[in-house]
Structure formats: C-alpha cells, structure tokens
C-alpha positions as CSV (number, residue, x, y, z in Angstrom):
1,X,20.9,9.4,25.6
2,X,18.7,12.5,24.1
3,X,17.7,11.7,20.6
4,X,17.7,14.3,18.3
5,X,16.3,14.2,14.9
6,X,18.0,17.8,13.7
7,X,21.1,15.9,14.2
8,X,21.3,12.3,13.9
9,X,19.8,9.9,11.3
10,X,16.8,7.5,11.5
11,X,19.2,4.9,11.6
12,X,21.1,6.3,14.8
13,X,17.6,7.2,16.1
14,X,16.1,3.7,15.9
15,X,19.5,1.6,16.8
16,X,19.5,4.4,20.2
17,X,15.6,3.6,20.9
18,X,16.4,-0.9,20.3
19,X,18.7,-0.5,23.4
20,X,15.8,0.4,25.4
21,X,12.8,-1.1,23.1
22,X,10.5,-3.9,25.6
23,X,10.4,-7.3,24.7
24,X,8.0,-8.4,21.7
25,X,5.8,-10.5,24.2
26,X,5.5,-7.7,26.8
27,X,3.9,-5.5,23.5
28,X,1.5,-8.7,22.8
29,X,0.7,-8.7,26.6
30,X,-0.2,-5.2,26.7
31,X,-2.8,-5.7,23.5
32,X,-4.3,-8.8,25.5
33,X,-2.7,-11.5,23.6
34,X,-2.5,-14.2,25.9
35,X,1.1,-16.3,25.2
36,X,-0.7,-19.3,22.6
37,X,-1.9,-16.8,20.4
38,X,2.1,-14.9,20.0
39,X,4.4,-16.8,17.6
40,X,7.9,-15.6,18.8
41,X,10.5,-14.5,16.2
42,X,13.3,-13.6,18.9
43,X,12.8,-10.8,21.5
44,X,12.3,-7.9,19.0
45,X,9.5,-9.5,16.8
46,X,6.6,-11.9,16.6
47,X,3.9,-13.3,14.4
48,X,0.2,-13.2,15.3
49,X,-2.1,-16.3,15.0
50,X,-4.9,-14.3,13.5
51,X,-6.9,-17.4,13.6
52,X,-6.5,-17.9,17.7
53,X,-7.1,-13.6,18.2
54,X,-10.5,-13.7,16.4
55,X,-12.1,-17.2,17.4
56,X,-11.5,-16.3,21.3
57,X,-12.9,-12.7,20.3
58,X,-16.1,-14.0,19.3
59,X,-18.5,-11.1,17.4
60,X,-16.6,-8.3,18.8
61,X,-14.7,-7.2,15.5
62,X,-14.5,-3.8,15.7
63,X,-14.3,-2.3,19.5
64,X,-11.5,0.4,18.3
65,X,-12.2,3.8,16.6
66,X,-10.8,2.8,13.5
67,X,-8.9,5.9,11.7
68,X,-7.3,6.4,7.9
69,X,-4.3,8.0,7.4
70,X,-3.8,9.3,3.4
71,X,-2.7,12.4,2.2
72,X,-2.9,15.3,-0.2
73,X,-1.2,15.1,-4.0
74,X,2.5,14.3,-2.6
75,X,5.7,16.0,-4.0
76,X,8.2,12.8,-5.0
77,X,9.6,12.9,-1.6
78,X,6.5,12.1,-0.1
79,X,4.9,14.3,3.2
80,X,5.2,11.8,5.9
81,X,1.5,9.4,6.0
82,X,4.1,6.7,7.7
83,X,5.8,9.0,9.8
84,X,2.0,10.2,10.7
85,X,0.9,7.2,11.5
86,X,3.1,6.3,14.0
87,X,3.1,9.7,15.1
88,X,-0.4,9.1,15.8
89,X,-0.2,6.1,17.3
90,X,2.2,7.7,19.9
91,X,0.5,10.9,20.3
92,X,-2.5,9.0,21.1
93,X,-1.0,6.8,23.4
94,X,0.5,10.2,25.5
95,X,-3.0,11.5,25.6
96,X,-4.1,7.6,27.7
97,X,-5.9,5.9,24.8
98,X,-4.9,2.4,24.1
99,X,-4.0,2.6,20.6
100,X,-2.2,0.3,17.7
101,X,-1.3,0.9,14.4
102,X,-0.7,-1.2,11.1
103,X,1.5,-0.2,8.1
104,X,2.9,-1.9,5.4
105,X,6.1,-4.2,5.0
106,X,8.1,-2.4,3.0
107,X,9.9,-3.4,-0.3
108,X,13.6,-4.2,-0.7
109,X,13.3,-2.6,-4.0
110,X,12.3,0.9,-2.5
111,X,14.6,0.1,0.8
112,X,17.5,0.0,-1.4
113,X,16.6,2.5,-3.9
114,X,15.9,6.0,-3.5
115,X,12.0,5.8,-0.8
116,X,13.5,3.8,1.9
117,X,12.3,1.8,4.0
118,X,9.0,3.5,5.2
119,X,9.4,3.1,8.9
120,X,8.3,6.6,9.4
121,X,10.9,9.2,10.7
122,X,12.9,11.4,13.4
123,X,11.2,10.5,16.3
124,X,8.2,8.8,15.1
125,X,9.5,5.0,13.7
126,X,8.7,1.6,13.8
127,X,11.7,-0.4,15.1
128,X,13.5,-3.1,14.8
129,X,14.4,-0.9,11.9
130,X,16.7,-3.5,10.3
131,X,14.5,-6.2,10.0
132,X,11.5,-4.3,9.5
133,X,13.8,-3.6,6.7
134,X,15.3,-6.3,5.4
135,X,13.2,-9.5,5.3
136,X,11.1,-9.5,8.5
137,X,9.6,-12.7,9.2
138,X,9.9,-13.9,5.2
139,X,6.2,-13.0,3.8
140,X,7.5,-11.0,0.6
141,X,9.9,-14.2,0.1
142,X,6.9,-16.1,0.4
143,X,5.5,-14.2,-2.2
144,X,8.2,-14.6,-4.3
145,X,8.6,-18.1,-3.9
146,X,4.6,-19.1,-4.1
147,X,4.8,-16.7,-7.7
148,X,7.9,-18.1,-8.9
149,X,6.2,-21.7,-8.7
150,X,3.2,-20.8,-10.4
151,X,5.6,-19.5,-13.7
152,X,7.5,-22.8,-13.2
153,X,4.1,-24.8,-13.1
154,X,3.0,-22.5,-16.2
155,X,6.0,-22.9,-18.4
156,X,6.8,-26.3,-18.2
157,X,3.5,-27.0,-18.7
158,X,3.7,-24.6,-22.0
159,X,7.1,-27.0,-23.0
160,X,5.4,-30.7,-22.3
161,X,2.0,-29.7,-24.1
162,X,4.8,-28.5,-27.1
163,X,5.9,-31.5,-27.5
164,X,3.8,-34.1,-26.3
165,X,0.5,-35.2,-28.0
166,X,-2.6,-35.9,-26.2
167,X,-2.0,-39.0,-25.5
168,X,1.5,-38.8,-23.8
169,X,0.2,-36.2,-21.6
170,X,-2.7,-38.5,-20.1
171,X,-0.2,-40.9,-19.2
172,X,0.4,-38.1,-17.0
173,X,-2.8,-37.3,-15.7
174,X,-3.0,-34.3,-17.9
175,X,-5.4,-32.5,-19.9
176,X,-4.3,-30.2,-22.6
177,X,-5.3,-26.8,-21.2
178,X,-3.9,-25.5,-25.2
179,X,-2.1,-22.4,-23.7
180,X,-1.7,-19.5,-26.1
181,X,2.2,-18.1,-25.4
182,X,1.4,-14.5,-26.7
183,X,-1.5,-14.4,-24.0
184,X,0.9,-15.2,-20.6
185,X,-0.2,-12.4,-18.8
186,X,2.6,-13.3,-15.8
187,X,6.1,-12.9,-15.4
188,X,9.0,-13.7,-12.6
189,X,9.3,-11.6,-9.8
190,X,12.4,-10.7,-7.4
191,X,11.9,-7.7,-4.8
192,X,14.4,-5.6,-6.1
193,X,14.1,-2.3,-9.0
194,X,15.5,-3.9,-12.2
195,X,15.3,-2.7,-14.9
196,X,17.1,-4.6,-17.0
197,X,15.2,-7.9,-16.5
198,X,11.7,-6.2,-17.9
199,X,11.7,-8.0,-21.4
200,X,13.8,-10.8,-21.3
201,X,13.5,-14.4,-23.9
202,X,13.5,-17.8,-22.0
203,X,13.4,-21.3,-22.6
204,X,16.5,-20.8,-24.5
205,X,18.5,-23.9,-25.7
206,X,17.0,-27.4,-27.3
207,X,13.5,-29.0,-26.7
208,X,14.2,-29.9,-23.3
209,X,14.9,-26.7,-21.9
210,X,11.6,-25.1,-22.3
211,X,9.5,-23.2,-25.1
212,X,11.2,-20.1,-26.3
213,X,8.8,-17.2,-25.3
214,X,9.2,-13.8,-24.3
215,X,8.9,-13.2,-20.8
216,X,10.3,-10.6,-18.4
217,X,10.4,-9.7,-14.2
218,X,8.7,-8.0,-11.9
219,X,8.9,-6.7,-8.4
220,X,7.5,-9.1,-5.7
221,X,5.4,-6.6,-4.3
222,X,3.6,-6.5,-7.4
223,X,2.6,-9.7,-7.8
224,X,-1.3,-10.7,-8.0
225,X,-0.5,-13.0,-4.7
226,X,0.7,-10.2,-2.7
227,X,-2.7,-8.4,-3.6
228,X,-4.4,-11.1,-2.3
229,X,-2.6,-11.6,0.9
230,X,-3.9,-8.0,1.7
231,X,-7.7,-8.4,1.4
232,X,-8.1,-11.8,1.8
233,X,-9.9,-12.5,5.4
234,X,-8.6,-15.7,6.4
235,X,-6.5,-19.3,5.1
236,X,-9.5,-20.3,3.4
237,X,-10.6,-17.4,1.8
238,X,-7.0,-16.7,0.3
239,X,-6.8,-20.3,-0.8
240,X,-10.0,-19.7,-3.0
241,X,-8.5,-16.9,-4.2
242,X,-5.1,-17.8,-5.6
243,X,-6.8,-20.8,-7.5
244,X,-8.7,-17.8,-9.6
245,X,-5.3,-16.1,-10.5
246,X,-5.2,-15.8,-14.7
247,X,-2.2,-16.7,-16.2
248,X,-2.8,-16.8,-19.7
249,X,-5.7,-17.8,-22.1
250,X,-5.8,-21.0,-24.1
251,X,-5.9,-20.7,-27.6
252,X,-10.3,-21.2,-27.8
253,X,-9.9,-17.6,-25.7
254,X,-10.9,-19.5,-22.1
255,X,-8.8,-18.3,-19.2
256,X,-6.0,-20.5,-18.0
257,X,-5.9,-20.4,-14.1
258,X,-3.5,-21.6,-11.8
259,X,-6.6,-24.3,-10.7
260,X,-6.1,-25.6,-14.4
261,X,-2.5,-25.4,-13.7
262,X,-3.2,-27.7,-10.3
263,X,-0.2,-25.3,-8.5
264,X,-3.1,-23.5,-6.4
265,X,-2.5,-25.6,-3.2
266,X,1.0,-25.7,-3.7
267,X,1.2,-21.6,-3.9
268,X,-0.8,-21.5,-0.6
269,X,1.5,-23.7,1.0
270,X,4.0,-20.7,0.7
271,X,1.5,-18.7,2.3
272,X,0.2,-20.3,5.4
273,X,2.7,-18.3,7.9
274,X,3.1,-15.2,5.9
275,X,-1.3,-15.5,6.3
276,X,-0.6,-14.2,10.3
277,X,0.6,-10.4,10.4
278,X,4.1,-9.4,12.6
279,X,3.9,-7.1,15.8
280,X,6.9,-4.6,15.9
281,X,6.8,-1.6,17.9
282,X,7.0,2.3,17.6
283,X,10.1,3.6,19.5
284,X,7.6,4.8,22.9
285,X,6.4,1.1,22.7
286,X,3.2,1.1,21.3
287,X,2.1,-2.2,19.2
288,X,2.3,-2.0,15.5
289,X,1.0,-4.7,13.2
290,X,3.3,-4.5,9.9
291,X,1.4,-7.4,7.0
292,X,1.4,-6.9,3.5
293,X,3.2,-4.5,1.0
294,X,0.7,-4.5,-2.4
295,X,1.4,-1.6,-5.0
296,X,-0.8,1.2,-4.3
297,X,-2.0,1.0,-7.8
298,X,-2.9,-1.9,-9.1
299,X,-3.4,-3.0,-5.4
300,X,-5.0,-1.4,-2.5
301,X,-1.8,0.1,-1.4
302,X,-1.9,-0.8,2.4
303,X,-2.0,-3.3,5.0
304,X,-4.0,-6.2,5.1
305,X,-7.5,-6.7,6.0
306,X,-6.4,-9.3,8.5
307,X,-4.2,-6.5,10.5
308,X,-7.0,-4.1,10.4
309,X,-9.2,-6.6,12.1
310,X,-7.1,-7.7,14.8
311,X,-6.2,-3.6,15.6
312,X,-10.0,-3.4,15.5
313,X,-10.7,-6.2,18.1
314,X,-7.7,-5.7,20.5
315,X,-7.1,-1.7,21.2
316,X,-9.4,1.2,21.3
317,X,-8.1,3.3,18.4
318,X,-7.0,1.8,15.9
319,X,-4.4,4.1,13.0
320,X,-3.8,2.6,9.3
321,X,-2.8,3.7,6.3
322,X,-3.4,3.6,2.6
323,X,-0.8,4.6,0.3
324,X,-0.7,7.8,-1.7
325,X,-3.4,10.6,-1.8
326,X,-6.9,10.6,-0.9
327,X,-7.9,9.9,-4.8
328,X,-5.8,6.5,-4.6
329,X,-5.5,5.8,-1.4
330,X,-8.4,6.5,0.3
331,X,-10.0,6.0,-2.4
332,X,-9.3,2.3,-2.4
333,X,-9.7,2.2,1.6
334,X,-13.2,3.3,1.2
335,X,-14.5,1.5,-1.5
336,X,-12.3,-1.6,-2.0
337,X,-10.6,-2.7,1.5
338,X,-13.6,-1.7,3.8
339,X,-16.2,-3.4,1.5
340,X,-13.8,-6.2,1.7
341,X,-13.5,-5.8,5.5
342,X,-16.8,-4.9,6.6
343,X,-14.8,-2.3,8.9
344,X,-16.2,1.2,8.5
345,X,-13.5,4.7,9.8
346,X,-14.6,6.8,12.5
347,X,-11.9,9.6,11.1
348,X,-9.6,10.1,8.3
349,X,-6.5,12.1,8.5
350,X,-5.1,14.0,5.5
351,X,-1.7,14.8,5.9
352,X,-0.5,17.7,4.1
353,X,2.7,19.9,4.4
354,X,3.5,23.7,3.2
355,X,5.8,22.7,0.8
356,X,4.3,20.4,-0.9
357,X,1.1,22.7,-0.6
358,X,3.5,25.3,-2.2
359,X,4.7,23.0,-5.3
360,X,0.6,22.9,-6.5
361,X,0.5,26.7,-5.8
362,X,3.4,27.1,-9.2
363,X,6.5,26.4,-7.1
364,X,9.4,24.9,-8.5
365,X,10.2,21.2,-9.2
366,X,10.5,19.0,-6.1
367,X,13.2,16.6,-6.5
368,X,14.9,13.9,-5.2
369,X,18.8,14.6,-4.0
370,X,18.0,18.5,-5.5
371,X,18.8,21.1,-2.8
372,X,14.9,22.6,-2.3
373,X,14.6,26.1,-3.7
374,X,14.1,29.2,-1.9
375,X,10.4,29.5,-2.1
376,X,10.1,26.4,0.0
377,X,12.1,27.5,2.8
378,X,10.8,31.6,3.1
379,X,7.4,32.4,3.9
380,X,5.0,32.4,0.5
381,X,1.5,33.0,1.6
382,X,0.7,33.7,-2.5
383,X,1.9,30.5,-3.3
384,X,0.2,28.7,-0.8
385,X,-3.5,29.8,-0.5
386,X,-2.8,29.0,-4.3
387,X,-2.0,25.1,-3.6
388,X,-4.5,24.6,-1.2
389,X,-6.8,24.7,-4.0
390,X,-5.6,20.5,-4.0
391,X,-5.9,20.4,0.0
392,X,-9.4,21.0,-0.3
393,X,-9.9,18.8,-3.2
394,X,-8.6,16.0,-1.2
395,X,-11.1,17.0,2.3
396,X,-14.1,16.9,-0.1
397,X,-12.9,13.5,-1.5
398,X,-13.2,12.6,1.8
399,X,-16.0,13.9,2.7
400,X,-17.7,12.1,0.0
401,X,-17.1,9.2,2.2
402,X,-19.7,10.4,4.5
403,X,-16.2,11.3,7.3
404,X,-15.3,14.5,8.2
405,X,-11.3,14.5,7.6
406,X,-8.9,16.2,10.4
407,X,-6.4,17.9,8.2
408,X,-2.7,17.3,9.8
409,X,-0.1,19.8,9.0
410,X,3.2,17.6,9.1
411,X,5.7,20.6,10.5
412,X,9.1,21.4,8.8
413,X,11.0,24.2,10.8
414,X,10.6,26.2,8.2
415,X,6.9,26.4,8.4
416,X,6.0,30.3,9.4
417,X,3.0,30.7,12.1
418,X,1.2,32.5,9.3
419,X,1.5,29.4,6.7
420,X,0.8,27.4,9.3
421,X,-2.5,29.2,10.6
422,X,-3.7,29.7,6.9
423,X,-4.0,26.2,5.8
424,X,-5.6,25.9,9.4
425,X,-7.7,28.4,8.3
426,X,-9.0,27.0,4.8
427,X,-9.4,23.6,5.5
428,X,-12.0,24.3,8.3
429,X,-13.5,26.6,6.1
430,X,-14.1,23.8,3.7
431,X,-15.0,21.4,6.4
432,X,-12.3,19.5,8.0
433,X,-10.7,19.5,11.4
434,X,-6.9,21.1,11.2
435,X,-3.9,20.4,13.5
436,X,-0.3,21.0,13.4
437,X,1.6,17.8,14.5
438,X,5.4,17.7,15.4
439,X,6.1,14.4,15.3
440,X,8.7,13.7,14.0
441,X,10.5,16.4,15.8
442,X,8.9,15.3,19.4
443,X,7.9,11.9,19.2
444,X,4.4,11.2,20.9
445,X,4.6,14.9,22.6
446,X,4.5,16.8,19.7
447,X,1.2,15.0,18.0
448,X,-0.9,15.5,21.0
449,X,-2.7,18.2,18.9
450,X,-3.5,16.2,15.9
451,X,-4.5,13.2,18.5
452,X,-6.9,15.3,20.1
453,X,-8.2,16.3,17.0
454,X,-8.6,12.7,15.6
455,X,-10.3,12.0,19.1
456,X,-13.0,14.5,19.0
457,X,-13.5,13.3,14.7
458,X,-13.9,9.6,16.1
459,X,-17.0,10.9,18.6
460,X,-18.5,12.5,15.9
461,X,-21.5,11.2,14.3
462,X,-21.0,10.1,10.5
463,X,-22.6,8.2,7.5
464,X,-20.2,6.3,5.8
465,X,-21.4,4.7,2.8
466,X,-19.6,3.7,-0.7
467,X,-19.3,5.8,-3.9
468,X,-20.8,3.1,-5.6
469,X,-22.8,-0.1,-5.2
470,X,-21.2,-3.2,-6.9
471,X,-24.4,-3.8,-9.2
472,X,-23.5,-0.4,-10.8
473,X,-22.2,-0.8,-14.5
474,X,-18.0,-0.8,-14.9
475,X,-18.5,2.4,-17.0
476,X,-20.1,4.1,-14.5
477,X,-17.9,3.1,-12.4
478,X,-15.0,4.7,-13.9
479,X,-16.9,7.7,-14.7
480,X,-18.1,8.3,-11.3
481,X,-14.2,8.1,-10.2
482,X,-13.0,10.1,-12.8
483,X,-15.2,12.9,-12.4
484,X,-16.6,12.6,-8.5
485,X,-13.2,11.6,-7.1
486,X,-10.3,12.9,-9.7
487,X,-12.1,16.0,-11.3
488,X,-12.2,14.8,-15.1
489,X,-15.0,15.9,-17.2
490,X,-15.1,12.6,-18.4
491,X,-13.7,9.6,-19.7
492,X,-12.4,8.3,-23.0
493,X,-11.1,4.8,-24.1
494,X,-8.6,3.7,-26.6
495,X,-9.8,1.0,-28.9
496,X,-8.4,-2.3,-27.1
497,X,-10.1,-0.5,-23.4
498,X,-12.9,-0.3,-24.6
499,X,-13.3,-3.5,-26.3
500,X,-12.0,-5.2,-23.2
501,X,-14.6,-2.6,-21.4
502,X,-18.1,-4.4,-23.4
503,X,-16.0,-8.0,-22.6
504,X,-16.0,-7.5,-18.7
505,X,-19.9,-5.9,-18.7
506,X,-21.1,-8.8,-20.5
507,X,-19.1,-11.3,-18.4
508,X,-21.2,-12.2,-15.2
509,X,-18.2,-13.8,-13.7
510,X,-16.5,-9.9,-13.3
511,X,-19.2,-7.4,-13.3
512,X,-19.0,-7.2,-9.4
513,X,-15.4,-7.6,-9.0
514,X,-13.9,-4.2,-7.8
515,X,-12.7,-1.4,-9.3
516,X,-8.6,-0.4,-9.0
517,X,-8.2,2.4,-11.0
518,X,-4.5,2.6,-12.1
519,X,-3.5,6.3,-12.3
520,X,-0.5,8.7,-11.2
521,X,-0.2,9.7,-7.6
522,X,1.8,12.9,-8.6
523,X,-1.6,14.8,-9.7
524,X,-5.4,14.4,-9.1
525,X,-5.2,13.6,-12.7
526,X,-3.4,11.4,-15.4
527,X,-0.4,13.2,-15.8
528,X,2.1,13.9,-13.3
529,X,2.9,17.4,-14.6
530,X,-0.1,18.7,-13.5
531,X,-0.4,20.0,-9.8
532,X,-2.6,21.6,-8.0
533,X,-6.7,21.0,-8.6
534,X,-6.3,20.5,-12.9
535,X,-9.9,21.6,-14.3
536,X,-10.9,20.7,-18.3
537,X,-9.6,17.5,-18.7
538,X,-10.1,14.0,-19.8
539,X,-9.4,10.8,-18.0
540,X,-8.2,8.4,-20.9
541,X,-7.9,4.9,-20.2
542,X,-5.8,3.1,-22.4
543,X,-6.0,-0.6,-21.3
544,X,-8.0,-2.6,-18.8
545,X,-6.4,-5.6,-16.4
546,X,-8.1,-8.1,-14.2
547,X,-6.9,-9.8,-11.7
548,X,-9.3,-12.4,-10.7
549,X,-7.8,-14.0,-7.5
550,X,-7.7,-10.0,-6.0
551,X,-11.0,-9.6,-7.0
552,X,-10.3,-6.6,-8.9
553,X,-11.1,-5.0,-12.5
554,X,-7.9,-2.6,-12.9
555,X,-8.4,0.2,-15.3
556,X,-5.3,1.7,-16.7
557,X,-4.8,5.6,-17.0
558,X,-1.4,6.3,-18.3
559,X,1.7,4.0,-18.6
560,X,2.6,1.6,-15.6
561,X,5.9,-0.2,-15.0
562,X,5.7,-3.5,-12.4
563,X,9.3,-3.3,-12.4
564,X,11.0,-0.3,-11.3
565,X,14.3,1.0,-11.9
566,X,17.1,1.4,-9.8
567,X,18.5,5.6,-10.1
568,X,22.0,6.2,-10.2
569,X,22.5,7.3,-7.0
570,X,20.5,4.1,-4.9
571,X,20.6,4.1,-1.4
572,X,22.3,0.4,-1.0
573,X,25.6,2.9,-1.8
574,X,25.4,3.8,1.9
575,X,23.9,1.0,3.6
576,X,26.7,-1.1,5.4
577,X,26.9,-3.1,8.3
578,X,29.6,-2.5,11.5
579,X,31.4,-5.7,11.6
580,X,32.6,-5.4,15.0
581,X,28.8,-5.4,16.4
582,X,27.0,-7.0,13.5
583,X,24.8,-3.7,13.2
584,X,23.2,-2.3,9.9
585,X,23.9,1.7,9.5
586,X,22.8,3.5,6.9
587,X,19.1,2.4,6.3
588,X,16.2,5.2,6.1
C-alpha cells in the first residue's frame, strides 16, 4: 500500500505502517541490547533497563554524534521539530549511519485538545501511534499517582496537626512540622486541560474531612516530579531529589519538604519503572527512545537525561529534541540538561519554515482551525527576508553555544524555489549550514539533504561551553539571558521578584541551582504579540519559583497557567475507536 501524506491522515498513515512495523525486540537487537536488558510491553513496545545498558557499557557514554533539534519563534501551529526529528533519524538511517532518536511522551491534555499527540507527521512518525498516545507504558500515571500522594500526605497532615496537640501527634510518631495553609505551593494534578478545576476549596465538610483551604489542579505533566524524572541520572539520584520537593512553608518561614512529610520513598515507589525510558519505532524502523514529557517552561522541555545517555552509548548519531525555540529550548538544552548530563552536541538543527518566517516579516495572524491567508500560500520574498530577521536571531543563539547550527527548511508545497533559496541564502550568510528537508512528504528519502548537512556539522570542530558558570550571581544570570539570549536591554523586577531575588542570593542552599527562565515561546520576548527580532525592550519579571527537587530557580516573565484549557473545538470530538477491529482513528 503507497502511503500518501497529501491524502490520508497521520492516523491512516501510522495504522498502514503497524501492519508492517518489526517486532520491538528485533529494534532492541539492532541497537545492541542483548534480551536481559529489554523489558517487553507486547510486540510493539518495550521498556529499557537503563541500569543493565550503562553498567555493561562501562566509560563509553557518549560514542554517538549527539545532535539538538529546536526551532525558530513558532507560529501556534508549530513548524515540525517532532516531525524533524524523526525525519532525521530516518534520513540518517537512508544515508547508512546507525542512528536513534528520543522525543518526549506526549500529554493526554494536548493529545486530546487542539497540539496532538506529537508523534511527528506525514511520513516521518513514531508508531505505535495509539499508545504512544494514550498511556504508553503508564509513566505520566506514575506521575500522577506519586504527586497525588504527596497532596494526600500534605493535607492530612495539615487536618491532624489542626486538631491534634503535640502530644496526640507523638503518639503517632509525629513532629509538628506547623504548616502555614496560605503558603501550599502544590496542587492535584490529572493529565487533561481543565480549566475549571484551577481554583477549587477542599476539605469541605466537618473536622474529619480535612482543613478547609483553597487548593486547585494541575496538569500532570507539570508537576515538579515529572521535572525530575527528566534530568535525574539514575534511581538514586531521583530518589534524592523528590525528598527536596517544597510543598509549603511552616509558619517560622522554614520550608516544608516532602522528607518532613516522610512520603519521599513512597513517591519513588511510583517511579521505579517509569525511571527506564520505552523504545518505539519510526515507521522505516529506526529505534526511538520516548521518556519524559516536562513543560517546556518551567521544565527543560524534552526528554530525559537517561534517554539521551543510552542514544549516546548504543548508536552513532544520536537526534533529540528540546521543546520550543532556540531561546527556550535550546536554551535549556545547553545550559540546564547538558550540565546535568555531562553530554556535549556535535550539531544543532533549527527548524524553520516560510510561513512562519513570513508571520515575523508583518504577515497576518496564524491561527489554529483559521483557513491560512493568501500571503502564506503565494510567493512573498518582502515579507520574508523581513522575518528572517528572527531566523538569524535564533543561529547566533546558537552559535553562542560554541555549535555551528544547520538551518532546516521544513517544506510545505507551497514553498517557491526562490523562498526557498533565500532563507538558504541568509542563514549561511550569518553562519549556519541550510537544507531543505521533505520529510514529511518522503519519509527518510526526502531528509537525505538535511542528514548530510547534520553529518558534515557533527565532523566539524566546535567549542561548546555554557553561557554561564553556576558561581555567577542569579541576577546576572537573568540579565545575561535576557539580553545575550532574548534581546532585552535589560531587566526589571516587581516588588515580591525582587524581594524573593535578594532571598535566593543570600541562600547558599540555591545559589547554584539552575536557572529556568519562564517566558513565552510565541516571541523572543515577553509578549506573544511581538514577532519577528523585537528591539527596545524590557524583560520584567514579575515573580520567582523554585523548585528544589529539579534543581531549578524559575524566574517568571509574564503570566503562566499549569493548567490548560480545553478550546471549543478539542480534538477528543473526532477521536473514536472501530469497534469491529478495536482500532483508534482519529488521533494526530
């Protein structure tokens, strides 16, 4: 059967490609996993004893060329990093390199929303596209459950220190920790967008059914755990980690962890399988590790450290990816996961495509379920030597990095050969490799460009080194991203930010935690309206989060929401499932 992106769905596309897909142990086999190491989850999908994989491996942690895949200032439909990256991986693969790839589980709030799933596209997907979908092996409802626990743990401690004295409480083995309601910095979580359990009351009722606080939800994906689970480097080092987590502060101002709460082993108990990443498969058969699915705010935004290292150890080129643009992203890659890793890129792709190139040059709104306007689908050289003003923003983000980007044009048919050769033609001139992929059109055949591109990067000498050392002063910090990385002229803090600011420098217990800077992903700066490269402008920060287990100091520019909404046109409306073969249609 021909598969043909122009006319069938990624749904058809991937169900088509299962009928033929090789079985999940023949995938491990070809990576060199021998059969101990392979945790079988049917035929179509496995779990990886991470453990087993990098004790037999010894010292050699980072045999592959090890390549980033972020992009340029996205329109809201995003330009295709997943879709890239397995596009990559494939095109890689038809040039005779022995690749594998890692991208992130995906959400069900997202899945059944308006994103999707995020198992790339057309011809270039990561299948078994239903489970990759919905549930895969159960981490994110590990991650719900370990979280869940740890507000159980929390408020029914808040309801027995309520109404028991001291005394009644060390017949219990307890000391009084003194919690402060108004400081619970936690809430639930459930993996799906809703909105209407943000700000919720609890403990409703009489004495015995809890202390009436406010309280609210948020996504799974979100949660401090899930964080973790992405840069931790093994069982031990995550289990460390979650006993850090801050829930609240007592009432004397002292931080009230999840230790104090004595729930810190339990929680890891959740975690011990969801520790090893799963294998799938792109639809030619090449291995993909799928582990983790953090925000790519205030998270890292990828996949795990853990997946990174085993892609390192077991192929030759290795493709990840890190969520949004170069100045979240990538940022985060380079300064946050590969500090955390001690894995350093031999190239970073920037995938960019004319029309969202077009939106920065003045075009018209890009929107969601909104036909796309005329000046999107003709040729518009004026408006797009105009937006590439934010391509090459991005490649000397990058460059900063010490890497040498490879620009990939993602091609939509309506791409001219003289859009096409133009942004060729300004991002070398500002320093970066260029190459029009056709991935998702052609599969593996039509990214043999980009792959040969990201091949000659990877040979290339390089100095990678950080932005910043973690000696150097929070401030500093966030004035050397604002300005170095973003653009901003500077930086300025509302009252509670920067009193929380001269806290956190005068705390050694945080001063070299890293830095997650919490800012829109729809512009290179703080607001979302502004495209393109913004110039004259202020970065404000208007609060300051930490999240201790994470190891991260989160600085807050502009409002953020850890609970999504769902729109009024979600995509569970077309999701259904064949009930005479059991199949899923309608996923994306």
């Amino acid at each position: 059967m021909k598969l043909d992106p122009t006319k069938m769905q990624d749904w058809e596309i991937a169900q088509a490609s299962e009928r033929t897909a090789k079985p999940i142990d023949e995938i491990a086999a070809g990576l060199g996993l021998t059969p101990d190491e392979v945790i079988p989850h049917g035929r179509d999908l496995a779990k990886i004893d991470y453990k087993k994989v990098l004790q037999r491996l010894g010292k050699q942690k980072q045999r592959a060329k090890y390549i980033d895949v972020t992009a340029i200032t996205p329109t809201p439909l995003g330009e295709g990093k997943t879709t890239t990256v397995i596009g990559l991986v494939q095109g890689l693969a038809k040039i005779g390199k022995n690749v594998a790839g890692a991208i992130r589980q995906p959400s069900g709030g997202p899945t059944f929303n308006i994103k999707g799933s995020a198992a790339g596209g057309g011809l270039s997907q990561c299948i078994p596209l239903t489970p990759f979908s919905i549930r895969l092996t159960g981490d994110i409802d590990s991650i719900t459950n370990a979280h869940n626990l740890m507000m159980v743990a929390l408020t029914s401690r808040m309801q027995h220190e309520n109404n028991y004295d001291d005394a009644r409480l060390a017949k219990s083995g307890l000391k009084r920790l003194d919690i402060d309601p108004e400081t619970v910095q936690v809430k639930w979580v459930m993996d799906f967008c809703a909105q209407a359990l943000r700000n919720i009351t609890i403990g409703k009722g009489g004495k015995m059914d809890g202390l009436e606080t406010e309280s609210g939800f948020a996504i799974s994906v979100s949660s401090e755990l899930m964080a973790i689970l992405a840069v931790a480097n093994d069982l031990k080092d995550l289990r460390e980690r979650v006993g850090k987590i801050v829930v609240a502060k007592s009432r004397s101002g002292k931080d009230v962890t999840t230790a104090d709460l004595e729930v810190d082993g339990a929680m890891t108990a959740w975690l011990v399988d969801a520790m090893n990443p799963n294998l799938l498969q792109t639809i030619e058969g090449q291995p993909v590790f799928v582990h983790a699915g953090p925000f790519a705010n205030i998270a890292i935004g990828q996949s795990s450290v853990i997946a990174d290292k085993l892609g390192t150890a077991l192929a030759d080129y290795h493709v990840t990816e890190s969520g949004f643009g170069a100045d979240i992203g990538f940022e985060k890659f380079w300064n946050l996961k590969c500090r955390m890793s001690g894995l350093k890129p031999n190239a970073v792709v920037i995938v960019a495509t004319i029309r969202a190139l077009k939106m920065h040059g003045g075009g018209p709104d890009v929107k969601p379920g909104v036909p796309l306007s005329e000046e999107y689908t003709k040729e518009n050289l004026g408006l797009l030597e105009k937006g590439c003003e934010n391509l090459v923003a991005h490649i000397e983000i990058v460059k900063k990095s010490g890497v040498r980007p490879v620009v990939c044009i993602n091609n939509f048919y309506t791409d001219t050969k003289a859009e096409i050769e133009l942004v060729k033609k300004i991002a070398i001139a500002s320093g970066a490799y260029a190459a029009l992929s056709e991935h998702w059109l052609k599969g593996g055949a039509g990214a043999v460009e980009l792959a040969e591109a990201v091949v000659q990067a990877c040979e290339e000498e390089h100095d990678f080194k950080f932005l910043y050392e973690l000696e150097t002063p929070l401030d500093k910090r966030i004035e050397l991203l604002a300005k170095e990385i973003y653009g901003a002229d500077g930086v300025e803090y509302s009252k509670d930010a920067l009193e929380k600011l001269k806290a956190l420098q005068a705390d050694p217990a945080t001063v070299t935690l890293g830095t997650c800077m919490v800012k829109t992903h729809l512009s290179l700066s703080h607001e979302p309206r502004l495209k393109g490269r913004p110039r004259s402008w202020t970065l404000p920060i208007s609060d300051i989060m930490v999240y201790k287990g994470a190891g991260f100091v989160v600085p807050v520019a502009g409002g953020i929401k850890l609970m999504p909404g769902t729109a009024s046109n979600p995509a569970y409306r077309r999701i259904d499932v064949d009930v005479e073969t059991g199949k899923v249609k309608g996923l994306f």
